[in-house]
PLY file of the C-alpha trace (Angstrom):
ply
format ascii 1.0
element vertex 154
property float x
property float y
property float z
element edge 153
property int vertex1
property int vertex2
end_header
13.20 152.30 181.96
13.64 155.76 182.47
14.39 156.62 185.69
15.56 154.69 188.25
14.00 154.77 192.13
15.94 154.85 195.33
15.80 151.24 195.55
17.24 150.28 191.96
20.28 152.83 193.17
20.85 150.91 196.24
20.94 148.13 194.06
23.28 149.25 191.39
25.86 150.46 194.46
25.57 146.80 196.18
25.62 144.98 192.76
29.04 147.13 191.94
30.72 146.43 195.02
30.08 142.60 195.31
28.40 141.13 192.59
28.13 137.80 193.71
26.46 138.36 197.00
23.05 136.57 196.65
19.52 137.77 195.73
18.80 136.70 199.41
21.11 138.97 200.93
20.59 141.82 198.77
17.23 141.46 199.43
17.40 141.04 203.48
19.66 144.79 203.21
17.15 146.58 201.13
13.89 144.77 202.96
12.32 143.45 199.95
12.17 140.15 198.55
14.50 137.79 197.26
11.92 137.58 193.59
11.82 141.35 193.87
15.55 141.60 193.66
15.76 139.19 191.20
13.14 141.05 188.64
15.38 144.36 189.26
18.56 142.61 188.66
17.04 141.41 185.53
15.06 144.42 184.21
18.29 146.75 185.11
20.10 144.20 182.63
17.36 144.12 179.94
17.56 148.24 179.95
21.42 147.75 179.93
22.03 149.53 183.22
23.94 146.40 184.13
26.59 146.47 181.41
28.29 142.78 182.76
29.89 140.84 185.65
33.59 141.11 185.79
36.07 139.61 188.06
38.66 142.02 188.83
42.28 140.38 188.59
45.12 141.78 191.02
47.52 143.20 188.54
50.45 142.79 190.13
50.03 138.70 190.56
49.52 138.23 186.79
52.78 140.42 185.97
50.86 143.77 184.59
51.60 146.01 187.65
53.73 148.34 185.24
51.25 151.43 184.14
51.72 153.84 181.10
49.12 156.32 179.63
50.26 156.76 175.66
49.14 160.37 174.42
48.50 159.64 170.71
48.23 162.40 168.13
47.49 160.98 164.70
48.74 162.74 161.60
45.27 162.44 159.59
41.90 162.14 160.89
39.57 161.47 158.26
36.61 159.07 159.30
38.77 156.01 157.82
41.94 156.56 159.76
40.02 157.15 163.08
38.29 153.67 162.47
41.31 152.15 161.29
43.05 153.82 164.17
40.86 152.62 166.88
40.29 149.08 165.48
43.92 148.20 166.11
44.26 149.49 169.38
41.19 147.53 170.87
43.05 144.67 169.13
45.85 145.00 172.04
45.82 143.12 175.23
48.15 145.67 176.67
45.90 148.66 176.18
42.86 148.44 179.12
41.23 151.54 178.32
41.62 154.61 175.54
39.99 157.74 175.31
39.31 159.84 171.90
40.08 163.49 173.25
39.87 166.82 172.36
42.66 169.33 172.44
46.44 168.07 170.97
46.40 164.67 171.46
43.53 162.68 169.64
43.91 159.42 172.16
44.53 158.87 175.48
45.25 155.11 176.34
45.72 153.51 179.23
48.61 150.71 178.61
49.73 147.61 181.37
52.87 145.54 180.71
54.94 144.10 183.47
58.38 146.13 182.62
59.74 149.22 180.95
61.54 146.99 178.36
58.04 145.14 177.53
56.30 148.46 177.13
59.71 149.55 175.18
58.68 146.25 172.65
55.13 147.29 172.29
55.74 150.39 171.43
58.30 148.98 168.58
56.33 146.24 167.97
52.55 147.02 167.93
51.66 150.58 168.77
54.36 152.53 166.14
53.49 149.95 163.60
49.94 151.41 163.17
49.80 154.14 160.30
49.16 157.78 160.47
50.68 157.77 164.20
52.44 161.21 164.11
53.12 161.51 167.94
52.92 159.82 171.53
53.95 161.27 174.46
54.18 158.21 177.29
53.69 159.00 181.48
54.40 156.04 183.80
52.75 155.50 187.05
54.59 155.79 190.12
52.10 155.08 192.22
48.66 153.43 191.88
46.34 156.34 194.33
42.80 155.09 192.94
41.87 152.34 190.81
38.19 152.25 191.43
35.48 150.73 189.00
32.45 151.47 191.15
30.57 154.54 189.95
28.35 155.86 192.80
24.55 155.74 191.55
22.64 158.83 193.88
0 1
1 2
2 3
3 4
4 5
5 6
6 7
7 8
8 9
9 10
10 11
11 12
12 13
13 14
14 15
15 16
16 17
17 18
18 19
19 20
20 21
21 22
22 23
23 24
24 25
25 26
26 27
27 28
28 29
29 30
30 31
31 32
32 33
33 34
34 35
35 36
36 37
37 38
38 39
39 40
40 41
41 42
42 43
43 44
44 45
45 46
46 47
47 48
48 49
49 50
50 51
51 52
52 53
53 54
54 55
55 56
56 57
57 58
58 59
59 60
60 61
61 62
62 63
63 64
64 65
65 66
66 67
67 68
68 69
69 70
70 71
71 72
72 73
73 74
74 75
75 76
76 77
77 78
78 79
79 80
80 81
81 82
82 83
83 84
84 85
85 86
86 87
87 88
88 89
89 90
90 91
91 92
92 93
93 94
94 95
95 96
96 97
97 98
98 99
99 100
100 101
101 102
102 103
103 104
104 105
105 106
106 107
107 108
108 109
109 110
110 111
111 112
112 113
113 114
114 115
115 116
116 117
117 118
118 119
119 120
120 121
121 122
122 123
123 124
124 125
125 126
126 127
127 128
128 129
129 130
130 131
131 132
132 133
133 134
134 135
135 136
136 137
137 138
138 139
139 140
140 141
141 142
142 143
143 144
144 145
145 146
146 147
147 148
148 149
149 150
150 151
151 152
152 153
């Protein structure tokens, strides 16, 4: 699949706002039917459109309401230390998303804990532990403006 028509957008923008809402009803808002939905879903998942169903958790009721992004600059980057590099950080339940940038800092991650002294212990712990780390520079959220996971498909 190549392109997608207007209807397979509408679909992707319903499917990323409430995935669990039934074939039926996505079909009764789009006026098509409920097997015509259900061969979209499934060919936008076959041409890995549709990545996967998530449940998104409230961060704050499981204790990981405290934010940091971690610039990391590494102090080598030959292809072995970037590998190395990144396999240990997507080992790390505390970091939800990094970034390899360009410019001074070679990483940006995106770390949750539920304190400043827990984030204090992964950084001692875990994150300084890794080799060839020869910076971070750490921001903390203040406040949360925009946490949105929905990419509009036009």
């Amino acid at each position: 699949m190549t392109d997608l028509d207007q209807i397979d957008k509408e679909l992707l923008n319903l499917l990323q706002t409430d995935a669990k809402r039934s074939t039926k009803a996505i079909a009764a808002q789009l006026h098509l039917s409920p097997t015509a939905i259900y061969e979209r879903i499934k060919r936008l998942e076959r041409n890995d459109y549709i990545r996967s169903y998530i449940a998104l958790v409230d961060p704050e009721k499981i204790k990981r309401d405290f934010v940091v992004f971690c610039m990391v600059q590494l102090s080598q980057h030959s292809r072995d230390e970037i590998i190395h590099f990144e396999q240990k950080i997507i080992g790390l339940e505390e970091v939800v998303e990094c970034y390899h940038l360009s410019g001074t800092y070679d990483y940006m991650l995106k770390i949750r804990t539920d304190s400043m002294k827990s984030y204090r212990q992964f950084m001692i712990d875990q994150l300084t532990t890794i080799p060839h780390i020869a910076n971070t520079q750490s921001a903390f959220s203040i406040n949360e403006l925009k946490d949105e996971q929905k990419m509009i498909v036009s």
